[in-house]
N, C-alpha and C positions, 0 to 999 in steps of 0.2 A: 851280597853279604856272605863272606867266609865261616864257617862253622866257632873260627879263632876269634873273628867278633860279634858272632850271636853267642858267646858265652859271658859276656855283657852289656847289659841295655842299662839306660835312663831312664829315668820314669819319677812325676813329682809323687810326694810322700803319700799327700792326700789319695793319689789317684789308685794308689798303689792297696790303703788302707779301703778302699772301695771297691777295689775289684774292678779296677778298670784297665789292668794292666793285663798283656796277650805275651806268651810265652813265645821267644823268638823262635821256637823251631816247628811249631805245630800251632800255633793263635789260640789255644788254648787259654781262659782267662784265668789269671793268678790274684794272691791276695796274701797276706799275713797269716793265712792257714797252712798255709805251703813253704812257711818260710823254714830252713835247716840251720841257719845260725847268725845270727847280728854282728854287724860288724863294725864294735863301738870305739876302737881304737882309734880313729881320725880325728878329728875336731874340724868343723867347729858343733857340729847339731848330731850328737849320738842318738843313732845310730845311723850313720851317715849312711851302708850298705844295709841287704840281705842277700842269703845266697836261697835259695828257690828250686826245692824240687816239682816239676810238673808233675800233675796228678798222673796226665792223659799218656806220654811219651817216656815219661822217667826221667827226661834230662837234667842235667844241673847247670843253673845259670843265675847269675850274679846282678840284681835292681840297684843299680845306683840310686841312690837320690838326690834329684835336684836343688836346687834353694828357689 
């Protein structure tokens, strides 16, 4: 995996709102705590994105969400 696509993952909404989602660059687990901005502009289920700073590494990276 290239840095160019661990700057976005998948991940269902639920799993995401649980804290079961691990930050692609250091497995660090994320959550809707760490979220930096919603990204409600898509249709069909706003908010289709988040973008996500890790607590642990700093990085910024982008949760899609699945259907």
């Amino acid at each position: 995996m290239t840095e160019g696509t661990k700057r976005r993952i998948e991940a269902h909404r639920a799993d995401f709102l649980a804290y079961a989602v691990r930050c692609p660059f250091d497995g660090t687990v994320v959550g809707p705590r760490f979220v930096t901005r919603e990204h409600a502009d898509v249709p069909p289920d706003p908010p289709y994105a988040a973008t996500v700073r890790c607590p642990k590494d700093r990085e910024l990276f982008e949760v899609v969400f699945r259907r």
